[in-house]
PDB file of N, CA, C and O in Angstrom, chain B, residues numbered from 101:
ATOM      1  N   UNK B 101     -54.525-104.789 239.192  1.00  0.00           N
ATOM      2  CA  UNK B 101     -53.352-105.359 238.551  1.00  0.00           C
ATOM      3  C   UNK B 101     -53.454-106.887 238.548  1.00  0.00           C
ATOM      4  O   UNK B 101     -53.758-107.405 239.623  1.00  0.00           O
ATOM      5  N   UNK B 102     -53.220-107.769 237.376  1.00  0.00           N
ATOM      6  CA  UNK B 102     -53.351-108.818 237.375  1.00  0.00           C
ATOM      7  C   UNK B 102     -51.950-109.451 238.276  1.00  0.00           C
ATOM      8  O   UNK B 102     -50.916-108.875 238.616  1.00  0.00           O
ATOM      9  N   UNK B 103     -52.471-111.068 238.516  1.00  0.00           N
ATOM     10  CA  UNK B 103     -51.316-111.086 239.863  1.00  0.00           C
ATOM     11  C   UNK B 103     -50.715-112.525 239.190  1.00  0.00           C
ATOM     12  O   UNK B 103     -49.538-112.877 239.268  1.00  0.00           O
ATOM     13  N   UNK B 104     -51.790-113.265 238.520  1.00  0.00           N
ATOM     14  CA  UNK B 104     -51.356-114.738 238.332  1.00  0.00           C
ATOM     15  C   UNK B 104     -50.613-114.697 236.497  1.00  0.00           C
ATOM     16  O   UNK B 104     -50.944-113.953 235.574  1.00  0.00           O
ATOM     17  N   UNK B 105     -49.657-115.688 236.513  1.00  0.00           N
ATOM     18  CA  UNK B 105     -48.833-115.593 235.237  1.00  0.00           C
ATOM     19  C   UNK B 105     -49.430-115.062 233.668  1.00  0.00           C
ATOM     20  O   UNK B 105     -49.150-114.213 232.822  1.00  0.00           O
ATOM     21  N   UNK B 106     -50.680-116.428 233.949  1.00  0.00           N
ATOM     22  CA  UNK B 106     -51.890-115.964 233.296  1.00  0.00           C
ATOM     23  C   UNK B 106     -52.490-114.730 232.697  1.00  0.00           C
ATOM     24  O   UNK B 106     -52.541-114.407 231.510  1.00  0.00           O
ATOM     25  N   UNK B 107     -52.980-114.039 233.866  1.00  0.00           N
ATOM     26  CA  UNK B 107     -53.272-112.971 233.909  1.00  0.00           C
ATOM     27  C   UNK B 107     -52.593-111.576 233.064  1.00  0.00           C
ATOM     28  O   UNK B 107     -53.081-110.769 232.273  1.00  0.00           O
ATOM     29  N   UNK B 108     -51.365-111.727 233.604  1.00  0.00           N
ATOM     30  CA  UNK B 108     -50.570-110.560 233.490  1.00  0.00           C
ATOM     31  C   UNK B 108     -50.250-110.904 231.536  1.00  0.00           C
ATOM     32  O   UNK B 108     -50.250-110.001 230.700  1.00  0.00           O
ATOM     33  N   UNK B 109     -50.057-112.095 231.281  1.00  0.00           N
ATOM     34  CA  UNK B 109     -50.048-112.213 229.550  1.00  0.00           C
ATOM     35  C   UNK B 109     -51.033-111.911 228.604  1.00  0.00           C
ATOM     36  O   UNK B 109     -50.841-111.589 227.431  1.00  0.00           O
ATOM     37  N   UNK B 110     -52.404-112.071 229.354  1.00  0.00           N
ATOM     38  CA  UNK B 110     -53.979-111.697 228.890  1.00  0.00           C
ATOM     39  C   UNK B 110     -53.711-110.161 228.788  1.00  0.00           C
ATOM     40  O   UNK B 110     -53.957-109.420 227.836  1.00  0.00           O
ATOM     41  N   UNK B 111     -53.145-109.857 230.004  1.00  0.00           N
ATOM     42  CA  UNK B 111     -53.513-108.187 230.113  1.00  0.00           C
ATOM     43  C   UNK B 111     -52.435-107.781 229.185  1.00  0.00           C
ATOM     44  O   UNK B 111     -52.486-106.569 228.971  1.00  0.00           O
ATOM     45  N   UNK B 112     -51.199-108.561 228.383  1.00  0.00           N
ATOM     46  CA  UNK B 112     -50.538-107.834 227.905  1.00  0.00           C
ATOM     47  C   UNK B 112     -51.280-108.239 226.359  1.00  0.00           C
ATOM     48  O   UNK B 112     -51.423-107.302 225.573  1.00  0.00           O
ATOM     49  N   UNK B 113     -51.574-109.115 226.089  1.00  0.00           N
ATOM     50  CA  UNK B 113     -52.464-109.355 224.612  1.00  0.00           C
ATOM     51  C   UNK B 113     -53.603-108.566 224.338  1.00  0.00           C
ATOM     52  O   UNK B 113     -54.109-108.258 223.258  1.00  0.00           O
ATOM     53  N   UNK B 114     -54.105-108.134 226.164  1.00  0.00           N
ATOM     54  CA  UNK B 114     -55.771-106.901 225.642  1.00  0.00           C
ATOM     55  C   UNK B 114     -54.711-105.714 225.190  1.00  0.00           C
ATOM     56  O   UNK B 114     -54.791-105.289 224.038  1.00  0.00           O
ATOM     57  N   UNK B 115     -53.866-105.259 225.961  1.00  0.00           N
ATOM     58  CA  UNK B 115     -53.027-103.991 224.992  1.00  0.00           C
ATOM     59  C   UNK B 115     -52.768-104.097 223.702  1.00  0.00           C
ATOM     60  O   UNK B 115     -52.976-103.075 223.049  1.00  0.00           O
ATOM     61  N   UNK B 116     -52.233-105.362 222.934  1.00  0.00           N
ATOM     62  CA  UNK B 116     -51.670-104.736 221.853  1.00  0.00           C
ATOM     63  C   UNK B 116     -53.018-105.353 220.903  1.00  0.00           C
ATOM     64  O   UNK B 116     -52.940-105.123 219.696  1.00  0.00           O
ATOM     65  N   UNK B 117     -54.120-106.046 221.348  1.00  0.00           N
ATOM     66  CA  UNK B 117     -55.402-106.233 220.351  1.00  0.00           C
ATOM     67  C   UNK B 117     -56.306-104.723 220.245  1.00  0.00           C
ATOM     68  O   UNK B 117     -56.954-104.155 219.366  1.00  0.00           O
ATOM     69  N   UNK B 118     -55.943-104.455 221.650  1.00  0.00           N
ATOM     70  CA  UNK B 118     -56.490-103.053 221.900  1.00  0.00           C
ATOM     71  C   UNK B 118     -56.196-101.927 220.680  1.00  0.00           C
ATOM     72  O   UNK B 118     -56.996-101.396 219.910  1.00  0.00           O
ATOM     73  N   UNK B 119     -54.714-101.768 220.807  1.00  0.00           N
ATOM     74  CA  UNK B 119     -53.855-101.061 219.933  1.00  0.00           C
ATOM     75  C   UNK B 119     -54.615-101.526 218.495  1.00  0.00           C
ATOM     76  O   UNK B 119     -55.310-100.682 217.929  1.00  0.00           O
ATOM     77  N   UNK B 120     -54.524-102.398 218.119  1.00  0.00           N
ATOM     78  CA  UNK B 120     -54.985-102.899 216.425  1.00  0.00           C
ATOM     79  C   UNK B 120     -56.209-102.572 216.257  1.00  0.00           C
ATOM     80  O   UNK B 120     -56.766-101.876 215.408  1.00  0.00           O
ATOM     81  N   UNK B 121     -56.614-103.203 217.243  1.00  0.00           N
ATOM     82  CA  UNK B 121     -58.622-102.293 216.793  1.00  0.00           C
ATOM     83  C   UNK B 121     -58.722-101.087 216.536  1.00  0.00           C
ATOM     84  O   UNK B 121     -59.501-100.821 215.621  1.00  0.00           O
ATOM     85  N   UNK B 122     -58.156-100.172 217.067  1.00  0.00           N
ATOM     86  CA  UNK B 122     -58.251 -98.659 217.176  1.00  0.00           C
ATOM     87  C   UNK B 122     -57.626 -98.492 216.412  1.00  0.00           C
ATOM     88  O   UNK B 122     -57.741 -97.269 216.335  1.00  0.00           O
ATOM     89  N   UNK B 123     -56.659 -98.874 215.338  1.00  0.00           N
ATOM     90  CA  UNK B 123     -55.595 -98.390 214.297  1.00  0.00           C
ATOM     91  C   UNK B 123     -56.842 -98.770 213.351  1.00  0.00           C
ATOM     92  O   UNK B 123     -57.204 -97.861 212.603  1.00  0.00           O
ATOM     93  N   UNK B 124     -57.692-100.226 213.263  1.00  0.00           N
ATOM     94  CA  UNK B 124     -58.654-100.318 212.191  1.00  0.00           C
ATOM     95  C   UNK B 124     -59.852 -99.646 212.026  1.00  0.00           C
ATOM     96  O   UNK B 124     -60.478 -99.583 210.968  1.00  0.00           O
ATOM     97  N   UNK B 125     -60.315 -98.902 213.586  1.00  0.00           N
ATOM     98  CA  UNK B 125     -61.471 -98.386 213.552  1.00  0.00           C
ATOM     99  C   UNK B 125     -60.979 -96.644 212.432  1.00  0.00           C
ATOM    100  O   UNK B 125     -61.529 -96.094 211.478  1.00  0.00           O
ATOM    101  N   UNK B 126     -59.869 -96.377 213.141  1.00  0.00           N
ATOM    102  CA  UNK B 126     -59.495 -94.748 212.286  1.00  0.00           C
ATOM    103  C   UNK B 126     -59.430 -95.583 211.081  1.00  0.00           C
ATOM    104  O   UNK B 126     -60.424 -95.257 210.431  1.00  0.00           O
ATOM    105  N   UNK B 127     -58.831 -96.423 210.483  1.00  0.00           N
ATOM    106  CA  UNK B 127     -58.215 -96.033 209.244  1.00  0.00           C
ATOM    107  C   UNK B 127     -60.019 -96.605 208.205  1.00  0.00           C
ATOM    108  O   UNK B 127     -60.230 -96.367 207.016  1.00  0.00           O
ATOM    109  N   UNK B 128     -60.736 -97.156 208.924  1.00  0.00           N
ATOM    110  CA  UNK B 128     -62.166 -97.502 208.591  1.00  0.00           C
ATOM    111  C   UNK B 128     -63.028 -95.411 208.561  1.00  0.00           C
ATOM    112  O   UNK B 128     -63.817 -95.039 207.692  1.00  0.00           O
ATOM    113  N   UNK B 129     -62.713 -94.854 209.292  1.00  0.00           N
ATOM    114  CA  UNK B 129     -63.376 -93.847 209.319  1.00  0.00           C
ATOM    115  C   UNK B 129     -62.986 -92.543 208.374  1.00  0.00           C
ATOM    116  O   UNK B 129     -63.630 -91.863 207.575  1.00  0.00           O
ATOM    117  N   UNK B 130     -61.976 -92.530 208.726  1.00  0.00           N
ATOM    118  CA  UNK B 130     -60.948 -91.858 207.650  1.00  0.00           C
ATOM    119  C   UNK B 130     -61.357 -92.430 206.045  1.00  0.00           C
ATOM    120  O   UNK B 130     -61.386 -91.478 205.265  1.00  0.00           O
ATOM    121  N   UNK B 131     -61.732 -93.990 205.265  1.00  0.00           N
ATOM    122  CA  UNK B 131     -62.075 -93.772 204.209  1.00  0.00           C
ATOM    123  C   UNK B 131     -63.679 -93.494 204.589  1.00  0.00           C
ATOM    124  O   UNK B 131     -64.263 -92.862 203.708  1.00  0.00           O
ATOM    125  N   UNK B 132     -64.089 -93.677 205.175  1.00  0.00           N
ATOM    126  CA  UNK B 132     -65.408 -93.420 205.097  1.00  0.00           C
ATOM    127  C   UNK B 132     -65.812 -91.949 204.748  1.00  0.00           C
ATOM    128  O   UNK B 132     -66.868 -91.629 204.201  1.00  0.00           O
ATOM    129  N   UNK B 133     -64.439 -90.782 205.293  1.00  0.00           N
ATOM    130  CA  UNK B 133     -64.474 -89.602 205.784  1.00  0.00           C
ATOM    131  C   UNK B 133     -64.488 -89.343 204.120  1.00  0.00           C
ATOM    132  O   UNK B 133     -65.335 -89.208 203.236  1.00  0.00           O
ATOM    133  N   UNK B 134     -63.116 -89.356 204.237  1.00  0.00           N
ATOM    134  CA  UNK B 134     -62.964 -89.254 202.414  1.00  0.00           C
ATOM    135  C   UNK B 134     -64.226 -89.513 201.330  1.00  0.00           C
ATOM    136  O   UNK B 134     -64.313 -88.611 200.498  1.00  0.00           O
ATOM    137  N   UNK B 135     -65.074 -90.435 201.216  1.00  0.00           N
ATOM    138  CA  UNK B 135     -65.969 -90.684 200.337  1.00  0.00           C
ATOM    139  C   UNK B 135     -66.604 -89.863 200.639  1.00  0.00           C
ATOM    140  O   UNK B 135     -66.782 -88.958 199.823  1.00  0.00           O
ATOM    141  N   UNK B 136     -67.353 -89.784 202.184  1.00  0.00           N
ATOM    142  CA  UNK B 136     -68.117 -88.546 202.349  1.00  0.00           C
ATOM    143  C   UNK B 136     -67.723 -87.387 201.590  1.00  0.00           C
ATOM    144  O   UNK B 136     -68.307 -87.032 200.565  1.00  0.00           O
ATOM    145  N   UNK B 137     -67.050 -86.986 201.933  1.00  0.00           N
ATOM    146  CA  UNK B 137     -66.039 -85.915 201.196  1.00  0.00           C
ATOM    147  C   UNK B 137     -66.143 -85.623 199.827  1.00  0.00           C
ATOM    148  O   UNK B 137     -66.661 -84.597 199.385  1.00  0.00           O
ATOM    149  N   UNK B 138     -65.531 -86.744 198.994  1.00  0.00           N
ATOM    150  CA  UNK B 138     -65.911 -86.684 197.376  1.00  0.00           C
ATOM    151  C   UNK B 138     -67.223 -86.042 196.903  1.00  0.00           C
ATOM    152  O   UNK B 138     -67.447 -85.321 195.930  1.00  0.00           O
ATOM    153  N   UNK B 139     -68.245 -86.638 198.133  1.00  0.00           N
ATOM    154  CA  UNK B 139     -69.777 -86.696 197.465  1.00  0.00           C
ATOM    155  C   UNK B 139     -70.277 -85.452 197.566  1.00  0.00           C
ATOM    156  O   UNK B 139     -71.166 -85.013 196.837  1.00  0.00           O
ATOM    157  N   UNK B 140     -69.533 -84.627 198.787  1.00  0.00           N
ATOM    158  CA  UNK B 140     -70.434 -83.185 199.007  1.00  0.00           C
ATOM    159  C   UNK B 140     -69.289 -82.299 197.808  1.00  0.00           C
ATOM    160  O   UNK B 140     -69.640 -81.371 197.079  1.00  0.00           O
ATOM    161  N   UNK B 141     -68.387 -82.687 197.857  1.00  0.00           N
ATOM    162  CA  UNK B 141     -68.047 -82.119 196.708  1.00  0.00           C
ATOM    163  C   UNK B 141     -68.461 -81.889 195.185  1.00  0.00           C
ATOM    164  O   UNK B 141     -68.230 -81.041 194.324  1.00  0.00           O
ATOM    165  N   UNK B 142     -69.148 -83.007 195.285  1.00  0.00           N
ATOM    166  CA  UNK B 142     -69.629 -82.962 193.895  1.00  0.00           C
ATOM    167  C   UNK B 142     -68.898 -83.881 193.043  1.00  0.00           C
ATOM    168  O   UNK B 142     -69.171 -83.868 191.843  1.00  0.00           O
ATOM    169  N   UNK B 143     -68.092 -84.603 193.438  1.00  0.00           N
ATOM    170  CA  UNK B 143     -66.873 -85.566 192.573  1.00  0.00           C
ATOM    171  C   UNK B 143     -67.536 -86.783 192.383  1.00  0.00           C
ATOM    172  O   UNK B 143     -67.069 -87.828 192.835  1.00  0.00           O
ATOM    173  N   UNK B 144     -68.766 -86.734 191.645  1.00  0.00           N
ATOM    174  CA  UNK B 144     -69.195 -88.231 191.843  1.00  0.00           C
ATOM    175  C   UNK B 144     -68.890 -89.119 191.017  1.00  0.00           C
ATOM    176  O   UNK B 144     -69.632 -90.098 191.089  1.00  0.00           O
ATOM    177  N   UNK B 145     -67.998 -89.189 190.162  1.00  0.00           N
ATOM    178  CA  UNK B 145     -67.081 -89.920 189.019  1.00  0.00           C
ATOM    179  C   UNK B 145     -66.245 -90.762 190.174  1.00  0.00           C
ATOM    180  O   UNK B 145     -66.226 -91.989 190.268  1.00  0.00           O
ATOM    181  N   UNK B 146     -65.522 -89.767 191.079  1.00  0.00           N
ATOM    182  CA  UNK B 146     -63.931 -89.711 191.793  1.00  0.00           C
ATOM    183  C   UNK B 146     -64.695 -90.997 192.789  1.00  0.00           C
ATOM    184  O   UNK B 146     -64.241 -92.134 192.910  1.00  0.00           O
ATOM    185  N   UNK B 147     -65.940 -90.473 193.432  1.00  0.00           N
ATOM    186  CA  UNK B 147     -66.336 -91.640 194.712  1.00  0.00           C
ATOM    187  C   UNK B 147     -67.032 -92.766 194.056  1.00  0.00           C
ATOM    188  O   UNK B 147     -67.049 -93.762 194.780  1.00  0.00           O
ATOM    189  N   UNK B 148     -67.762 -92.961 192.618  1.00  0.00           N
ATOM    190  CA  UNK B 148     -68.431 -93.859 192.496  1.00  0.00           C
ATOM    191  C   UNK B 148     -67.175 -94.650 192.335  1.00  0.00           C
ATOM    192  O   UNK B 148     -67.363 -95.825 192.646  1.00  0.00           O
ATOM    193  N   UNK B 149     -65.842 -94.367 191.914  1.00  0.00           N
ATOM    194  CA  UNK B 149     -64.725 -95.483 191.979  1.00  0.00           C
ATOM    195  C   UNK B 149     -64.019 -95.871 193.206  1.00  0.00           C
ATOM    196  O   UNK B 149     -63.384 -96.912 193.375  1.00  0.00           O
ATOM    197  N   UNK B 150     -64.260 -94.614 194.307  1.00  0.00           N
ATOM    198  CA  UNK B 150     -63.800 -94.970 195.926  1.00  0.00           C
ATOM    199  C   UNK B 150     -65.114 -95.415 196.280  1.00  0.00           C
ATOM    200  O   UNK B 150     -65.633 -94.672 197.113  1.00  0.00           O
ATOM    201  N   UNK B 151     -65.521 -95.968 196.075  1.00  0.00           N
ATOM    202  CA  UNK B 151     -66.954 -96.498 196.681  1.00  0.00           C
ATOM    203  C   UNK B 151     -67.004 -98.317 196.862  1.00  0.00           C
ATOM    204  O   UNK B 151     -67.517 -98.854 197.843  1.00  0.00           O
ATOM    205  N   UNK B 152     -66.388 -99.059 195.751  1.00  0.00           N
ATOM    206  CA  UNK B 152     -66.162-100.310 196.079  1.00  0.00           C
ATOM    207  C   UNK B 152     -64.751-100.407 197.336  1.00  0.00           C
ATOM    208  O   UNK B 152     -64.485-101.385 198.035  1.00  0.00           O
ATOM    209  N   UNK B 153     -64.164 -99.316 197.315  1.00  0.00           N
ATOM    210  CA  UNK B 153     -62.806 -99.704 198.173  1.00  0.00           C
ATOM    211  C   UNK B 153     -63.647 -99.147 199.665  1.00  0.00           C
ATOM    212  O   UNK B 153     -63.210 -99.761 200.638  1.00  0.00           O
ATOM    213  N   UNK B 154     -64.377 -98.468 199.908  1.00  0.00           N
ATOM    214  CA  UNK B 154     -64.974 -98.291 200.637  1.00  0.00           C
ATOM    215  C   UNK B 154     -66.039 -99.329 201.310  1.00  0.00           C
ATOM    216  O   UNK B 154     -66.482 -99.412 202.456  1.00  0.00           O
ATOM    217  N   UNK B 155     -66.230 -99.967 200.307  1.00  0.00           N
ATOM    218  CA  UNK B 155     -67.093-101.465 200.633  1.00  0.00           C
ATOM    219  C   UNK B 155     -66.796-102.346 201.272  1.00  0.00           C
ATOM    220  O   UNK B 155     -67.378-102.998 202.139  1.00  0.00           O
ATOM    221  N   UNK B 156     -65.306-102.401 200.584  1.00  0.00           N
ATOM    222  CA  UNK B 156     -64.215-103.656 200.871  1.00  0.00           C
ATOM    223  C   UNK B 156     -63.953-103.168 202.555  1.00  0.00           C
ATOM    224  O   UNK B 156     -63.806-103.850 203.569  1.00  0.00           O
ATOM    225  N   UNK B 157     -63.965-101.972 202.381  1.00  0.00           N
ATOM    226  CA  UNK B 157     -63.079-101.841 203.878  1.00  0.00           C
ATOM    227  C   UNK B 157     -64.148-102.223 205.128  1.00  0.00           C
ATOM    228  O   UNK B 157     -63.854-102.829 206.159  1.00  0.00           O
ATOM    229  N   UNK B 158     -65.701-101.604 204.678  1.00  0.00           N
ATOM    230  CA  UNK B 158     -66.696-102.540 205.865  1.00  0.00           C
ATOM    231  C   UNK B 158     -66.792-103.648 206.052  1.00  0.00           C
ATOM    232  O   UNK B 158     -66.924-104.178 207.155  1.00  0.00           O
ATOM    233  N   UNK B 159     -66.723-104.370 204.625  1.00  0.00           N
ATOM    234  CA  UNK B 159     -66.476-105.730 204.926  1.00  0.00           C
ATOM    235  C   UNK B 159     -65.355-106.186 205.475  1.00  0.00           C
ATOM    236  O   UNK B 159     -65.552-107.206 206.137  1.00  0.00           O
ATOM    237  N   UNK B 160     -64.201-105.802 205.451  1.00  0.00           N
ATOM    238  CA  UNK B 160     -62.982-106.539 206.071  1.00  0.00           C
ATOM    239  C   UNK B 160     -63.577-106.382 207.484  1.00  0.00           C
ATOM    240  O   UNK B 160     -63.789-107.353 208.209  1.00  0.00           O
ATOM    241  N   UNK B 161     -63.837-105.095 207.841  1.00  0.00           N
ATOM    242  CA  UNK B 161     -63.894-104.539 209.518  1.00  0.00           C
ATOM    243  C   UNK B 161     -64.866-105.493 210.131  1.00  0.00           C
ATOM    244  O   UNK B 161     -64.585-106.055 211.190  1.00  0.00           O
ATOM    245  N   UNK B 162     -66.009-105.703 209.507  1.00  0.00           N
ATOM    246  CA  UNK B 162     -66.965-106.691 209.864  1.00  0.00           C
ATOM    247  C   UNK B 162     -66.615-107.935 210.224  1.00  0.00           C
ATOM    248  O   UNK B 162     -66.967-108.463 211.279  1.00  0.00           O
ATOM    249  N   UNK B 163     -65.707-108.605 209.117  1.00  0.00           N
ATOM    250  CA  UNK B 163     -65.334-110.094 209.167  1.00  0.00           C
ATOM    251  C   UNK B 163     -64.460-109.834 210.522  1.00  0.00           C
ATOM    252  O   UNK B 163     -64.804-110.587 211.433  1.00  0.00           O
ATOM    253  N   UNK B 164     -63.180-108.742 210.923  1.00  0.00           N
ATOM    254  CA  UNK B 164     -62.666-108.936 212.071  1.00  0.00           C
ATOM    255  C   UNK B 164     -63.479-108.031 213.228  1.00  0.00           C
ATOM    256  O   UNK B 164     -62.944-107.395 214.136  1.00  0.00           O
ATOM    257  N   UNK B 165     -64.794-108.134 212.976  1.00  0.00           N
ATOM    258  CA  UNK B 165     -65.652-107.878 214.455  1.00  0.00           C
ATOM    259  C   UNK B 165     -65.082-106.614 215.164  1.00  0.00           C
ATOM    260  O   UNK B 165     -65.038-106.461 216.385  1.00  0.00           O
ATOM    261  N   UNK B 166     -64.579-105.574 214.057  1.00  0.00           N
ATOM    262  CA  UNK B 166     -64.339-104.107 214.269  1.00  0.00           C
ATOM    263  C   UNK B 166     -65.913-103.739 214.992  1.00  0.00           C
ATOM    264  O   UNK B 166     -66.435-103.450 216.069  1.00  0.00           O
ATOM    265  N   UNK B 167     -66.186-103.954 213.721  1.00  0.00           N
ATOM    266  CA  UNK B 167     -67.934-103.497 213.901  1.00  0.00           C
ATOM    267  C   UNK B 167     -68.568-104.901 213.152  1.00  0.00           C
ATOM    268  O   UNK B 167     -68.052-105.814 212.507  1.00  0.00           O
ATOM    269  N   UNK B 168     -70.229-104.518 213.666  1.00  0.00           N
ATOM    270  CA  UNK B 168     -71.405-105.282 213.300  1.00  0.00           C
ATOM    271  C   UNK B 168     -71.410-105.539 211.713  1.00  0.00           C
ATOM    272  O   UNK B 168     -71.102-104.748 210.822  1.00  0.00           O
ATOM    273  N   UNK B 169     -71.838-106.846 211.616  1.00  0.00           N
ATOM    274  CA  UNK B 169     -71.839-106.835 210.569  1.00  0.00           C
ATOM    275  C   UNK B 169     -73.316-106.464 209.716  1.00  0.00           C
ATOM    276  O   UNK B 169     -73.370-106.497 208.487  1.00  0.00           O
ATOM    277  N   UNK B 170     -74.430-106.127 210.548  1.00  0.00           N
ATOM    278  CA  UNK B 170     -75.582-105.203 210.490  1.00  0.00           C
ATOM    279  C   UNK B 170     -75.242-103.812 209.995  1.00  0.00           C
ATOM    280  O   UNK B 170     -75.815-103.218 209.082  1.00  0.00           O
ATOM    281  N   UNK B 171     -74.164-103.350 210.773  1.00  0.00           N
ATOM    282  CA  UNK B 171     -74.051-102.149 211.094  1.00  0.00           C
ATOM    283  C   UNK B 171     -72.931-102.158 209.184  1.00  0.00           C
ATOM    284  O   UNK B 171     -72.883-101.391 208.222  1.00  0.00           O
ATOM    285  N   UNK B 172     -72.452-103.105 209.446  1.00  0.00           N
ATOM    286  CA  UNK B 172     -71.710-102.576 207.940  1.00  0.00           C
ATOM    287  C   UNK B 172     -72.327-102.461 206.608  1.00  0.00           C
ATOM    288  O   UNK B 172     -72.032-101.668 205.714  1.00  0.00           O
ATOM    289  N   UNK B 173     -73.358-103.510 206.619  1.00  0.00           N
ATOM    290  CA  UNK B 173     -74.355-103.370 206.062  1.00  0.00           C
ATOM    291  C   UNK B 173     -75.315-102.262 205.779  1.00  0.00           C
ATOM    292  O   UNK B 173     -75.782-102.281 204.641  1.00  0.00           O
ATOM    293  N   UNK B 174     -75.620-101.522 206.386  1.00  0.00           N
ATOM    294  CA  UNK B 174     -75.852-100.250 206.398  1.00  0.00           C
ATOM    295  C   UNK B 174     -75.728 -99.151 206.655  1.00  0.00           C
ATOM    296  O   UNK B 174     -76.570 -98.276 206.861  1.00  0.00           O
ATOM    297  N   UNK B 175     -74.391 -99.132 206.659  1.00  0.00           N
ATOM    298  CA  UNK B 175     -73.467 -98.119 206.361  1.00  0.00           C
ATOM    299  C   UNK B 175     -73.223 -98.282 204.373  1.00  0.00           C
ATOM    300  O   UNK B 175     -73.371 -97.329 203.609  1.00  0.00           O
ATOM    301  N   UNK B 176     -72.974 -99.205 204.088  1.00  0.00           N
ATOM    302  CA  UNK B 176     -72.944 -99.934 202.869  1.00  0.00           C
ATOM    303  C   UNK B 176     -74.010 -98.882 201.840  1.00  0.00           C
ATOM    304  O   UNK B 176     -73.671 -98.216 200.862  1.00  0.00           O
ATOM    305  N   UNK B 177     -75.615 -99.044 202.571  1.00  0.00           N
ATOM    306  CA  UNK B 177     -76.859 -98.650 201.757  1.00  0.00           C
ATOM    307  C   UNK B 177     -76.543 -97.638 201.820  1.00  0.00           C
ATOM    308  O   UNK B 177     -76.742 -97.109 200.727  1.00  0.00           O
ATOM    309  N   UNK B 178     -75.988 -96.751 202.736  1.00  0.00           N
ATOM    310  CA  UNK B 178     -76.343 -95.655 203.154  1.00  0.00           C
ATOM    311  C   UNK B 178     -75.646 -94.622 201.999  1.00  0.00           C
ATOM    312  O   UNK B 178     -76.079 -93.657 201.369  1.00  0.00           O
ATOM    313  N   UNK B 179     -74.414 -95.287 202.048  1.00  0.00           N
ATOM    314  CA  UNK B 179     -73.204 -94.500 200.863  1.00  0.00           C
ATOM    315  C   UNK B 179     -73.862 -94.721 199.855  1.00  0.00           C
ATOM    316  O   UNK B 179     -74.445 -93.695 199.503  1.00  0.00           O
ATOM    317  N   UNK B 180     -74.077 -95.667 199.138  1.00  0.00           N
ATOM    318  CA  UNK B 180     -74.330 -96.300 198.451  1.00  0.00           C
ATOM    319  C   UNK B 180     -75.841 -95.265 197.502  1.00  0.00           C
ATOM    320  O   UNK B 180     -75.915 -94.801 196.365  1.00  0.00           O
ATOM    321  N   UNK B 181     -76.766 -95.278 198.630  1.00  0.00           N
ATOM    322  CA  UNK B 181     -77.896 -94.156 198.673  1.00  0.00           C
ATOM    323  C   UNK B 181     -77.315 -92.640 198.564  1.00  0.00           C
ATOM    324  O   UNK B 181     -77.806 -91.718 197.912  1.00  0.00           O
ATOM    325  N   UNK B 182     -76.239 -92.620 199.305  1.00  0.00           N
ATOM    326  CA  UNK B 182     -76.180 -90.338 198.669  1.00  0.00           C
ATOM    327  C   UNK B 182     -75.466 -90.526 197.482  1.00  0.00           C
ATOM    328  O   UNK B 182     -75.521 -89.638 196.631  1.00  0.00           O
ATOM    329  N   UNK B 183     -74.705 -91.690 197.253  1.00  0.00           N
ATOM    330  CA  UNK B 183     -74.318 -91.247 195.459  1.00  0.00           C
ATOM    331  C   UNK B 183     -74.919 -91.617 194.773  1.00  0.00           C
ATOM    332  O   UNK B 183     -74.398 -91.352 193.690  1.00  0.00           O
ATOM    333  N   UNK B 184     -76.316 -92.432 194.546  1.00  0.00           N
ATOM    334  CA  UNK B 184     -77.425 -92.635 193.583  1.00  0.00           C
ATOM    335  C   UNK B 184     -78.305 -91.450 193.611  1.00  0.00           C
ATOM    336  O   UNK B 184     -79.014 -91.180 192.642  1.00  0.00           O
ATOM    337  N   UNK B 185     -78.287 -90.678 194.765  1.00  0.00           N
ATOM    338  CA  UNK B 185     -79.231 -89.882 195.307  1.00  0.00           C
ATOM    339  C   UNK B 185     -79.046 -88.160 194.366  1.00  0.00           C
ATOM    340  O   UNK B 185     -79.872 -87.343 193.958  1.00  0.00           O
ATOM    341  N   UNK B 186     -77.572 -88.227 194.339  1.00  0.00           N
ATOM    342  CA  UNK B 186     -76.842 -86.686 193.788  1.00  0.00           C
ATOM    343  C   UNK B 186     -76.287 -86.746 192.287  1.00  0.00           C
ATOM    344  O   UNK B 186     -75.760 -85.753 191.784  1.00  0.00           O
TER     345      UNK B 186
END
């Protein structure tokens, strides 16, 4: 338990940054889920147009250091690759 004034305000700012990351990491996975989704479906009209909003959303997550910005990057190719691919 934090003891000094300091402390105890840090530990209350890691909770609610805590809280926000984890609201951005689902709502980052969830579209990711969805596009996936479109593509095994066969909807590739429906995702090649959820596919830039899907872009946008790695990039936002990246710029706030959700995730890597390596890692968004290829996640990026990767989508990007099963709907050129099908």
């Amino acid at each position: 338990m934090p003891i000094t004034k300091s402390a105890k305000k840090e530990a209350r700012k890691n909770i609610r940054r805590r809280a926000t990351n984890r609201e951005g990491r689902e709502a980052l996975k969830k579209t990711v889920k969805q596009y996936r989704k479109l593509v095994a479906q066969k909807k590739f009209e429906e995702a090649g147009a959820f596919l830039s909003q899907v872009q946008k959303a790695l990039d936002k997550s990246a710029k706030a250091n959700l995730i890597k910005k390596n890692t968004a990057s290829r996640l990026k190719s990767r989508l990007a690759k099963g709907l050129s691919r099908s």
